[in-house]
C-alpha positions in Angstrom: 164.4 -116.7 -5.5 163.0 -117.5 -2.0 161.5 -114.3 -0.8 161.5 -114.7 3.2 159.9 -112.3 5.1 162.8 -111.1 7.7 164.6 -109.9 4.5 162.0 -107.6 2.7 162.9 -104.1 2.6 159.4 -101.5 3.0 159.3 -100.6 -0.9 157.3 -97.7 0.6 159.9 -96.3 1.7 162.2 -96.5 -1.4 159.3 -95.7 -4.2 157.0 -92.2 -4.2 154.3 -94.7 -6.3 151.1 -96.0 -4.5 148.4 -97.8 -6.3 147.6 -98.5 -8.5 150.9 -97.6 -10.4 153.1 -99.5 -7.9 154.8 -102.4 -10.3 156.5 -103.7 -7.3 155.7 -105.6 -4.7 159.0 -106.4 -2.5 162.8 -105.5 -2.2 165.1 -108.2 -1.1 168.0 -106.6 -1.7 168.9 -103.3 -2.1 172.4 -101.9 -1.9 173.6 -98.4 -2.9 174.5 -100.0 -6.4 172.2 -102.9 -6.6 168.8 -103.6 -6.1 166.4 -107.3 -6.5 162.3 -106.5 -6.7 159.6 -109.0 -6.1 156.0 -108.2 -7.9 153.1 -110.7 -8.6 150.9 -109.8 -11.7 147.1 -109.7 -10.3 144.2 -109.9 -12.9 143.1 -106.1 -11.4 146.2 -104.6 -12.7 145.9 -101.5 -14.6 148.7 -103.0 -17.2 146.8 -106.6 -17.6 144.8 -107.0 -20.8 143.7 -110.8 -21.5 144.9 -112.5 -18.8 148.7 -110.9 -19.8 151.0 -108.4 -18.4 151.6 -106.1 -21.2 154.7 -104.4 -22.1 154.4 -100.9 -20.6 153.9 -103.0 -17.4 157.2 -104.4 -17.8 158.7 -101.2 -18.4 157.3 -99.6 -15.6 158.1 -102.4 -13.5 161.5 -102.4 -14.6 161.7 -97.9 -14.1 160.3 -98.6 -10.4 163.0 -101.3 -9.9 165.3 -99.0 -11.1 164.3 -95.8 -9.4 165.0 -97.6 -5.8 168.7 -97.5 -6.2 168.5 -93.3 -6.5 165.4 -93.3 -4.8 166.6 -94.8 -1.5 168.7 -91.7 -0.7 165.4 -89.5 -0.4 163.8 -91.9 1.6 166.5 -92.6 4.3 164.2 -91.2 7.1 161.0 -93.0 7.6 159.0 -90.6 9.3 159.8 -88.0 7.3 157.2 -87.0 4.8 158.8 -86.5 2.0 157.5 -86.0 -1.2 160.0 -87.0 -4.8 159.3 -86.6 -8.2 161.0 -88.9 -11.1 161.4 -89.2 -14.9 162.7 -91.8 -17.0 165.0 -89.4 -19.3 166.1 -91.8 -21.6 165.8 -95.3 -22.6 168.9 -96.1 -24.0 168.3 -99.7 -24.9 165.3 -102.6 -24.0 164.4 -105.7 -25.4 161.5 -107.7 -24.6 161.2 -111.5 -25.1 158.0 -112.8 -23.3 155.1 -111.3 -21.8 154.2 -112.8 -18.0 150.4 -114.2 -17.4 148.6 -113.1 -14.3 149.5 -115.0 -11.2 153.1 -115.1 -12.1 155.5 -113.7 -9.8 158.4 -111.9 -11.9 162.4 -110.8 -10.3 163.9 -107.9 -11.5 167.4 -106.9 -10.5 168.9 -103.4 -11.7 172.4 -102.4 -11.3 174.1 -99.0 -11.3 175.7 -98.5 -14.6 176.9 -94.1 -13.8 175.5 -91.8 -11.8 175.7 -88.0 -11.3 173.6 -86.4 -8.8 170.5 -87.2 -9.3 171.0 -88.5 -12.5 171.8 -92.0 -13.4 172.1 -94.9 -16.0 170.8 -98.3 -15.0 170.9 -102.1 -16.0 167.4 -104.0 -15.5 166.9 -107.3 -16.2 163.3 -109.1 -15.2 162.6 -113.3 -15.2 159.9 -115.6 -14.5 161.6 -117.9 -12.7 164.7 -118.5 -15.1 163.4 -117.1 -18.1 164.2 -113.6 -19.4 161.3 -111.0 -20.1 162.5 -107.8 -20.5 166.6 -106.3 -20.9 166.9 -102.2 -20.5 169.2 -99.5 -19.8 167.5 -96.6 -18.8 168.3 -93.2 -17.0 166.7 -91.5 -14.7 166.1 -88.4 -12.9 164.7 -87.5 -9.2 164.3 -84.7 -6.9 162.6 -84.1 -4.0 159.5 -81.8 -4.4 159.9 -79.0 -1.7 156.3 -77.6 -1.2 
């Protein structure tokens, strides 16, 4: 996948996460039922060890992909400054066939399986390039945090 810059969508404004737990990098495509994220694996990554993405990075990568399809309803207005809290409330299914190396850029595109509320059930798959890492369904839950 050709990530050009005119397409990228501000993940900033789709995710509550900052570093160094932000597993995601760029959105190419996000629609109220799908969504496509972009992340390179850097050697400083807090989910590296020896040179090797390690599954909880995958997982979180694939949550964070995830969490932008529900997510993106909170963070309609830019300038406002709000504030969301999430939880993976289930994992329902994953598999995980190969861990990614540092320097590798890995795809991940969710779809919207249910959803009620704030509560939904989502498909995740994540390549390098055309190989599969990681397959999950897993639901979530969000809610903005009213201080």
């Amino acid at each position: 996948m050709e990530i050009r810059e005119e397409n990228i969508i501000n993940i900033h404004n789709f995710l509550p996460h900052r570093k160094p737990m932000l597993m995601t990098d760029y959105i190419p495509e996000l629609t109220k039922e799908k969504v496509t994220t972009s992340f390179e694996i850097k050697e400083d990554n807090i989910f590296v060890d020896k040179g090797v993405f390690v599954e909880a990075g995958l997982i979180e990568n694939s949550a964070q992909t995830c969490s932008s399809i529900l997510g993106q309803s909170f963070f309609e207005n830019p300038e406002a400054d709000t504030k969301v809290i999430g939880f993976i409330t289930n994992i329902k299914k994953i598999e995980i066939f190969s861990l990614p190396k540092v320097g590798s850029t890995i795809i991940s595109k969710a779809s919207l399986i249910s959803q009620f509320e704030n509560i939904c059930q989502i498909y995740c798959e994540t390549f390098l390039e055309d190989k599969l890492l990681i397959r999950s369904e897993i639901n979530l839950f969000i809610q903005e945090v009213i201080s």
